[in-house]
N, C-alpha and C positions, 0 to 999 in steps of 0.2 A: 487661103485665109489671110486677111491682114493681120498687122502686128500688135492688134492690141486685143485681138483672139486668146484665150488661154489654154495652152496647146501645150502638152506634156513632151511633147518633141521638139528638138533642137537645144542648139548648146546656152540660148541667153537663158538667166536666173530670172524668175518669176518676181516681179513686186511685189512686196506688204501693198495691201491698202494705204498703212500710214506712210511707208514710204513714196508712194504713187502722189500720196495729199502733197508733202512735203517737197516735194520734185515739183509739183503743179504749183505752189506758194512762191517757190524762187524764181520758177520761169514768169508768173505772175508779178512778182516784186520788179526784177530786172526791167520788164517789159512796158511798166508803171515809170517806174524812174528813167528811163529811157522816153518814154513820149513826156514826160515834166523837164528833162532837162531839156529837150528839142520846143518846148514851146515857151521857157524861160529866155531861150537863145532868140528867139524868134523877137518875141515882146519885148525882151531888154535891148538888144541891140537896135531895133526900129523906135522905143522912146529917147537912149539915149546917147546911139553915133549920129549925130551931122551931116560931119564929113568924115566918110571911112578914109582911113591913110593906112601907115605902116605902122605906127604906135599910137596909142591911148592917152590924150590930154590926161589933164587930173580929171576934170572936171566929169569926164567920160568915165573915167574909172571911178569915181566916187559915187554916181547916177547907176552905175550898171551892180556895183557890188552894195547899193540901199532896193536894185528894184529884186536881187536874187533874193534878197533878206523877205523882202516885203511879202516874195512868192513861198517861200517855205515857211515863214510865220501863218501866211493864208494858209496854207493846205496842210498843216497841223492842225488849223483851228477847224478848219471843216472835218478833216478826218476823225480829231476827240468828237465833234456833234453828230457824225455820221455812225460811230464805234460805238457809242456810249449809249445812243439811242438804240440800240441792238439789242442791250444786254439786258 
């Protein structure tokens, strides 16, 4: 049987439901915020390093910490439109 059979034998503890939900939400969230910061690295660093070197002009770091802003202000705003329209 695979492991997500539910099978009165062997030593693992059986999930809640709400538990199982709750496990699936953070693997979810984690997995979310891992592909947003992979594609924040992506876009910010290709609008606003030049020339890649060993340290950050100002002017690189001022471009790079307004485009992170810019990305998490967007994807609040989409997610309250997306959340709200739900409910």
């Amino acid at each position: 049987m695979d492991s997500y059979s539910n099978t009165s034998s062997g030593s693992s503890p059986q999930l809640s439901a709400q538990d199982l939900k709750n496990q699936l939400k953070s693997q979810l969230a984690l997995e979310y915020a891992q592909q947003f910061l992979e594609t924040v690295r992506g876009k910010c660093f290709e609008k606003c390093i030049t020339k890649p070197g060993s340290s950050l002009s100002g002017s690189e770091s001022s471009c790079i910490s307004r485009c992170v802003d810019r990305y998490i202000e967007a994807t609040g705003i989409i997610s309250k439109a997306l959340f709200s329209g739900s409910q």
